[in-house]
Structures are given as C-alpha cells and as structure tokens.
C-alpha positions in Angstrom: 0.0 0.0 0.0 2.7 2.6 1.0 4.1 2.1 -2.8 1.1 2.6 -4.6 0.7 5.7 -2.4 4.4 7.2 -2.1 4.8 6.5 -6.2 1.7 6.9 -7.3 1.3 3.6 -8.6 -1.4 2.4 -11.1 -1.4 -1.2 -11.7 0.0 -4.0 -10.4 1.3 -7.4 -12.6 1.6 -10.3 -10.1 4.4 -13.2 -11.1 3.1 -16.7 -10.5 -0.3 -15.9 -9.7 -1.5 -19.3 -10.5 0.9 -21.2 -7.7 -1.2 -19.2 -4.7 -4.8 -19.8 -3.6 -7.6 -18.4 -5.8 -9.2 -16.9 -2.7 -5.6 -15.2 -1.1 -5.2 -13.3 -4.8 -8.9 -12.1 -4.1 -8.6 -10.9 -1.0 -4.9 -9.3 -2.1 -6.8 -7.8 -5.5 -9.9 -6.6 -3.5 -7.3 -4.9 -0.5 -5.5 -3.4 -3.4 -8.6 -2.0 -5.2 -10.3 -0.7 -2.0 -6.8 1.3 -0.9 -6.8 2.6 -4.4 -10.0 4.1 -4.0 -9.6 5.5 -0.7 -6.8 7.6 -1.9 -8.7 8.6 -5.2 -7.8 6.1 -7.9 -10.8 4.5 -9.8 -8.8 2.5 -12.2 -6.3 0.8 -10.1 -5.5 -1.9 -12.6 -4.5 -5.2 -11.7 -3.1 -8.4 -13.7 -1.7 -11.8 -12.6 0.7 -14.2 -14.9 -1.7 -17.5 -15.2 0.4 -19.6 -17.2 -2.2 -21.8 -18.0 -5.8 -22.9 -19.9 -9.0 -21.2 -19.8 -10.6 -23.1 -17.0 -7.4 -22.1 -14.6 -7.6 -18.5 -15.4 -11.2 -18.4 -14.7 -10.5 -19.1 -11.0 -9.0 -16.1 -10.4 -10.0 -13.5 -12.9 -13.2 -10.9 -12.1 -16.4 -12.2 -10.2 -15.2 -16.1 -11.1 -12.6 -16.1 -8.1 -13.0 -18.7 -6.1 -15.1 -17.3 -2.9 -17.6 -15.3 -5.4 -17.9 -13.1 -2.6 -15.4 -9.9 -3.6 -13.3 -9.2 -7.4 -10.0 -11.6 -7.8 -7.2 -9.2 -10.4 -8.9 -7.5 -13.0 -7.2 -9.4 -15.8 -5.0 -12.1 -16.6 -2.0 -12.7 -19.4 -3.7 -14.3 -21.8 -1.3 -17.3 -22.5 -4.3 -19.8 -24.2 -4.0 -16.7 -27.4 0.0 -16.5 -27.1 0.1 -20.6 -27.4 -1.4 -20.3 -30.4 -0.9 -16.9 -32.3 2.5 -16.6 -33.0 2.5 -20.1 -34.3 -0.4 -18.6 -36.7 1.2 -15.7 -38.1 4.4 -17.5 -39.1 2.4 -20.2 -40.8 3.0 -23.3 -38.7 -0.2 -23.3 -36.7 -3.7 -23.3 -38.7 -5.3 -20.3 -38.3 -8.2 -22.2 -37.1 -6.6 -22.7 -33.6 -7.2 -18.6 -33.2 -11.4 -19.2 -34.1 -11.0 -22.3 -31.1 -9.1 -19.4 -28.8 -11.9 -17.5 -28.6 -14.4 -20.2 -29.1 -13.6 -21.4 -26.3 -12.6 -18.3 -23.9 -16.8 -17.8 -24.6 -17.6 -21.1 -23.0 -15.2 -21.0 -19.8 -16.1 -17.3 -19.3 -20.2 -17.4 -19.9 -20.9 -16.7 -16.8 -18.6 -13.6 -15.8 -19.2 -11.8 -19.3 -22.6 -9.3 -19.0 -21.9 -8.7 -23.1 -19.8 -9.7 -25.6 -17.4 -7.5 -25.7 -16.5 -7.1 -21.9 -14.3 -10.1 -22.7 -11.6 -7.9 -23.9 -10.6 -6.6 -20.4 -10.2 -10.0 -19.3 -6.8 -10.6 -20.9 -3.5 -9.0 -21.3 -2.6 -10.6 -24.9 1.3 -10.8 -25.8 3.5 -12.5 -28.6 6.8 -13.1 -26.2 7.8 -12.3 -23.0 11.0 -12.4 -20.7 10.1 -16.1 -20.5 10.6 -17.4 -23.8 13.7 -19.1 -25.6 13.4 -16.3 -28.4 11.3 -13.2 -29.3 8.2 -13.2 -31.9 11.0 -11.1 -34.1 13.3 -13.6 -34.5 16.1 -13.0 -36.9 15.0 -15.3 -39.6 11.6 -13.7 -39.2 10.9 -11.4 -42.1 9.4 -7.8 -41.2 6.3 -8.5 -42.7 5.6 -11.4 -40.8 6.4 -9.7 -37.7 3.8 -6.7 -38.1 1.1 -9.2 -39.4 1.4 -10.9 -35.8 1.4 -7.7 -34.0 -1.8 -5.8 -36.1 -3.7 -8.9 -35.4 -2.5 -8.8 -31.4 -3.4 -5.1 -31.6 -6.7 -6.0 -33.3 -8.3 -8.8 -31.2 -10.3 -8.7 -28.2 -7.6 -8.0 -25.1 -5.2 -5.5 -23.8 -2.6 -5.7 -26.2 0.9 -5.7 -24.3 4.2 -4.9 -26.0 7.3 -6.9 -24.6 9.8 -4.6 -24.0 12.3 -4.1 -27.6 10.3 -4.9 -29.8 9.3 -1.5 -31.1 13.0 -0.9 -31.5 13.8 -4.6 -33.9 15.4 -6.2 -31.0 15.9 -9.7 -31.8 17.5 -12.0 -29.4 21.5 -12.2 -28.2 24.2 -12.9 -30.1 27.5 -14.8 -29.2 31.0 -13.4 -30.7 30.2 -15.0 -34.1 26.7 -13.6 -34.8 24.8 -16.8 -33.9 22.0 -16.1 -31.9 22.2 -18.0 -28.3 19.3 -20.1 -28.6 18.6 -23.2 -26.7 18.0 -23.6 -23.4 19.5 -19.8 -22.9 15.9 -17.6 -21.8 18.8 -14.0 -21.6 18.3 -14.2 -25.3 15.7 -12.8 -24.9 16.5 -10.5 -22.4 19.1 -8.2 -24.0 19.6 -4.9 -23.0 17.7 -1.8 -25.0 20.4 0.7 -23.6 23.9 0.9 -26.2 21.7 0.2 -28.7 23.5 2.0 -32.0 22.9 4.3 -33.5 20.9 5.6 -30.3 19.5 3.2 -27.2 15.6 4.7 -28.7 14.9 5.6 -31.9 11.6 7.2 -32.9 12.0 6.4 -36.4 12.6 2.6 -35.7 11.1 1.0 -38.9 8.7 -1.1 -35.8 8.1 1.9 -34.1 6.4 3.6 -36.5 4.3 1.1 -37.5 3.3 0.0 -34.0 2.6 4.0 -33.5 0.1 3.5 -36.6 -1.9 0.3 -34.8 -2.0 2.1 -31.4 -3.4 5.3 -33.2 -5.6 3.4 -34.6 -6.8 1.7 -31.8 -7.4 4.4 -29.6 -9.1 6.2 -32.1 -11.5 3.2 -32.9 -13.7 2.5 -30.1 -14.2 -0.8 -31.3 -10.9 -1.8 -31.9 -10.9 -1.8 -27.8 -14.2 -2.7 -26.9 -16.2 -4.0 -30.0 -18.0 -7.4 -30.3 -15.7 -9.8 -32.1 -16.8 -12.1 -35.0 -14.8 -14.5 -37.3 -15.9 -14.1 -40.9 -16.3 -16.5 -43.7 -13.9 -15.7 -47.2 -14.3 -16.6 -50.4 -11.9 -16.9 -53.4 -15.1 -16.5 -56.1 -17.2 -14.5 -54.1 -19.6 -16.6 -53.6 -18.8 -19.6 -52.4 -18.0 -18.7 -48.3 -16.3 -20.6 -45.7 -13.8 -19.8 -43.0 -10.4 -20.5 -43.7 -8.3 -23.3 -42.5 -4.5 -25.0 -42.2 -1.2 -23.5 -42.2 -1.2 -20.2 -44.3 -4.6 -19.8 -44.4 -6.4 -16.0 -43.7 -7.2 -14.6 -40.7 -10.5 -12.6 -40.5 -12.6 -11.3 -37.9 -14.8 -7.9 -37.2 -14.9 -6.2 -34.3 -18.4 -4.5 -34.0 -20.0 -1.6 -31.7 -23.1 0.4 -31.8 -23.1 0.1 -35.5 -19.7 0.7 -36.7 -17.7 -2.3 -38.0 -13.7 -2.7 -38.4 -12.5 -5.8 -40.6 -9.1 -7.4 -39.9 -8.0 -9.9 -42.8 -4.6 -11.5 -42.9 -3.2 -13.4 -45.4 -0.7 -15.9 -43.4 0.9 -17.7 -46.2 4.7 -16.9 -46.0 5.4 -18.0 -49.9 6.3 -14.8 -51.3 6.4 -16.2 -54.7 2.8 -17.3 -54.3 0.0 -15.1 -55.9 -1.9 -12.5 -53.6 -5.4 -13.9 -52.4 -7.7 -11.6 -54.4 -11.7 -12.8 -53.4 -14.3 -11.4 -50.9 -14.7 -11.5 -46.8 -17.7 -11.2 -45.2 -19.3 -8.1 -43.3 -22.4 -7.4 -41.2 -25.6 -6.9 -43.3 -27.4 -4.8 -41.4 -24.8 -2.4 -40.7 -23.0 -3.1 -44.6 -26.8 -3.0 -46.3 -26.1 1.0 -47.8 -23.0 -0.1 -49.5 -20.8 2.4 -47.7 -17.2 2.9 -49.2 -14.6 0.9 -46.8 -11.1 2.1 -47.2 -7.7 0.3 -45.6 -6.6 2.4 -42.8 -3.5 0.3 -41.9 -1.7 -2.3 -43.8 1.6 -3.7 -43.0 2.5 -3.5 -46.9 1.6 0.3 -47.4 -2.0 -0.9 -49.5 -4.1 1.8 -49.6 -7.4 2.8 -51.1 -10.6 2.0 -50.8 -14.1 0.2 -52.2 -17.4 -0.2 -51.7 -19.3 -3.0 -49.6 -21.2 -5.3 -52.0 -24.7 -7.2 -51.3 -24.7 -10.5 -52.5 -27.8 -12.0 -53.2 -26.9 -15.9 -53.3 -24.0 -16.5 -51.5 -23.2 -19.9 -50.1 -21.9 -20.6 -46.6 -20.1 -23.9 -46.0 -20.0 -25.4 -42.4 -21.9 -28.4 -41.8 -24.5 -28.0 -44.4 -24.6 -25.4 -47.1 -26.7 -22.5 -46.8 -27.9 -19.5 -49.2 -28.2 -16.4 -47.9 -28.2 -12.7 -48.6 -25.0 -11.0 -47.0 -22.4 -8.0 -47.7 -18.9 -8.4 -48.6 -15.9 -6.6 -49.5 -13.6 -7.4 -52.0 -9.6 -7.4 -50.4 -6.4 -8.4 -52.5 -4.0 -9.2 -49.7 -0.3 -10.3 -50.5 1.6 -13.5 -48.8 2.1 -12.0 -45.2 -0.4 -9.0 -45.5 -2.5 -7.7 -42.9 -5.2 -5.3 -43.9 -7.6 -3.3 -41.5 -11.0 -2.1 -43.3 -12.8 0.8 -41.7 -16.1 2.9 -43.0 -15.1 5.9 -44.9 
C-alpha cells in the first residue's frame, strides 16, 4: 500500500499468480482496489501471470474467483492466445486454432461476461515475454511477418501488451560469431535496449512507427478496444463462403459496436512467390446494407485505397451443411504476409 501511495502507482502485474490460492489473490486484489479508491484512484489496474488454460484463469479472474464473494485481479495474461498466435502468423499453426481461442474463452467465461465484448478486459494478450527461448522477431523472421502478428495482437479482443524491444527490432542475443544463443539460454531474450547504435531509442525505428500506426488506430477506434468480435467467412469467387483453414490460411474477424464495424483480414501464407489472395470477406448486413465505401486504414505492406461494400444476393456458406443467404462483402487483395484493416469511410 505505501508504494502505490508514495509512487503513485497504477497497476500492479503479479508473477506466478497461478501457484497461490484463488481466494488469497482475491482478498490481495480486493485490498489493493479498496486502498486505491480511498486515496482517489478509480482504475487501479491489476493483472496476474496464469500460465495456464481457460478453465485455470477463470478461477481467479473478475467475479469467477474462487469465494464469489469480492473481485479476484482484474485481468490475466492471456497465454491460451499466445500458445497459439505466434505459431499462426508464421504459418506453422492453422489459423483455425485462433477461431478455437476465442471459441472457447466464450464457454469458460459465460458466466462472468454481462456482453460480448467485456471479454476484452479480461486478458493481457502478448506474442513473447522475458520467459521465452526467443522473441516473436526472430532473426530469420521477415518484417512483414512480424507486423502481421502484432496488427492482429493489436486488433483482437484484449489489452494488447508490447514486450519490451520490440518497437526498436530487438531480436535476441548474439555470441561473438553472430549466432543467436538459442537453446535452453531464456537472456536471449532478455538483452539490454540501452547501447543500442545508433541511439539506445529511436523514434523512427522502422517497428516503431508502424506499431505507433496500430496504437493510433486503436485508440481512435472505439471498437478496436471494446467491439464485439466475429470471425468471418472468405471466399476466393465471391460466392462460395467458408472460414479459412491450415497453415497459411487468412485470418479474419470484425470487431463491431453500436453500429460501426472494423474488418481485420490477414493473409498468413509466408510463400512470397505465391499469388496475392484476391476474393471477398464477409461483413455485417445490417450495418453493410447501404454499400458504404470501406477504405484500408492500416496495412503492414503500405495498401491503400478504398471500395465499396457489395450485397450478395446468393451466397453460399459452407459449415456443416450449405446454406444460401443474402450478405455483404468486400472485396480485399491481400499479398503472402499481408495484414489489412477495413474501416467505413
């Protein structure tokens, strides 16, 4: 208590959160949150590392804590989307593993979430941490890649969290020879930002202006941080819909509030050789049914531009059974490691 008043604190991260009672992190989070507010902070944030599955985290997170008498932390790292989405973006993961995510984050957390998308605040979503064996930029990792997994991050339902370096290209230790120290060595990952050259922080860091671009984005975009989230169905012909699967396959999701609707498409295939994926992904009707223009406010490649939303009459959605149905759609042309955000004009 005496740090949070002496330094103004506003947030605390707790390490190993999931190795301590459900109902002592409750009673620690509601202390925390009750001194906070007797000395005039309303948002005292705070977030526990829960290395573990759905089911774990839910024990500890919000009204779900064990007692179900008081609050347990406010949110949790959200390692059940890290075990998954940096496997995605580099293409040996299929992007149907980030549809299961959240497919299943709906049915642990049911009874906690008062809308859709509350879930959001839940989770602190990351690609790497001090933790790991290497970082998300690894050196072999092309550029591209490397923004296509952070837009996405940035885009999804959470509280996107930035490990430390990244905005500045760090990419792991090196020995003497220029090998990166790999194996079993976790300071890899945990160089130093300081004697960086030309200069320890660069505001012109190739990754920092980009990531300045998605957090603009987001904090302009209302929905971006608090929007409904839905996976939507592509096609290659425009007509014929499904949602992608395997390795390389296209990310796509909306995030939706009060009426206004951001689309996030990724193309994840990493053969740069290959063709772009030129076809249709799907939007909201309701909300898409006046055609309005859609332009691409970020993309990792520099695409810009923009289109109109179509209405297709007879479209046909694969899942179990095939269905035809009215829908809009919007044409995208996305290149191998592309990430596109769509936002009304």
């Amino acid at each position: 208590m005496y740090l949070i008043a002496r330094f103004d604190v506003d947030g605390f991260r707790m390490d190993t959160v999931k190795y301590i009672e459900p109902d002592i992190i409750e009673m620690f989070g509601n202390a925390l949150r009750e001194f906070a507010f007797s000395i005039g902070k309303q948002n005292f944030f705070t977030f526990g590392e829960i290395y573990d599955d759905e089911q774990t985290i839910n024990k500890f997170v919000g009204r779900h804590s064990e007692n179900i008498e008081g609050f347990g932390v406010d949110a949790a790292l959200d390692f059940p989307l890290f075990y998954k989405l940096p496997g995605v973006a580099k293409a040996n993961i299929d992007v149907a593993e980030i549809r299961n995510v959240f497919r299943d984050r709906k049915n642990a957390e049911r009874e906690l979430l008062s809308s859709h998308g509350e879930a959001g605040k839940y989770f602190i979503s990351f690609l790497d941490n001090h933790d790991q064996k290497e970082r998300f930029n690894h050196p072999n990792t092309p550029k591209e890649q490397v923004l296509l997994g952070l837009a996405v991050l940035f885009c999804l339902q959470g509280i996107p969290c930035l490990y430390y370096g990244t905005e500045q290209g760090l990419n792991g230790t090196k020995n003497p020879s220029g090998d990166l120290q790999l194996g079993d060595n976790q300071e890899a990952v945990r160089e130093a930002l300081w004697g960086k050259v030309p200069k320890a922080f660069d505001d012109q860091n190739f990754f920092y202006l980009h990531l300045q671009l998605l957090s603009k984005l987001g904090n302009s975009e209302p929905a971006l941080k608090f929007g409904r989230l839905y996976f939507r169905e592509v096609a290659g012909n425009g007509k014929d819909f499904g949602h992608s699967t395997g390795r390389g396959g296209i990310i796509a999701f909306s995030r939706v509030l009060s009426g206004r609707e951001i689309v996030v498409i990724a193309n994840t295939n990493a053969h740069t050789s290959d063709p772009p994926f030129d076809g249709f992904v799907i939007m909201d009707l309701d909300i898409n049914r006046s055609e309005p223009f859609i332009k691409v406010a970020y993309s990792n490649m520099g695409t810009t531009g923009q289109e109109k939303a179509q209405l297709l009459e007879d479209a046909r959605f694969f899942t179990d059974t095939v269905t035809i149905a009215e829908t809009a759609a919007m044409h995208v042309k996305l290149r191998p490691m592309e990430v596109q955000v769509l936002i009304p004009v």
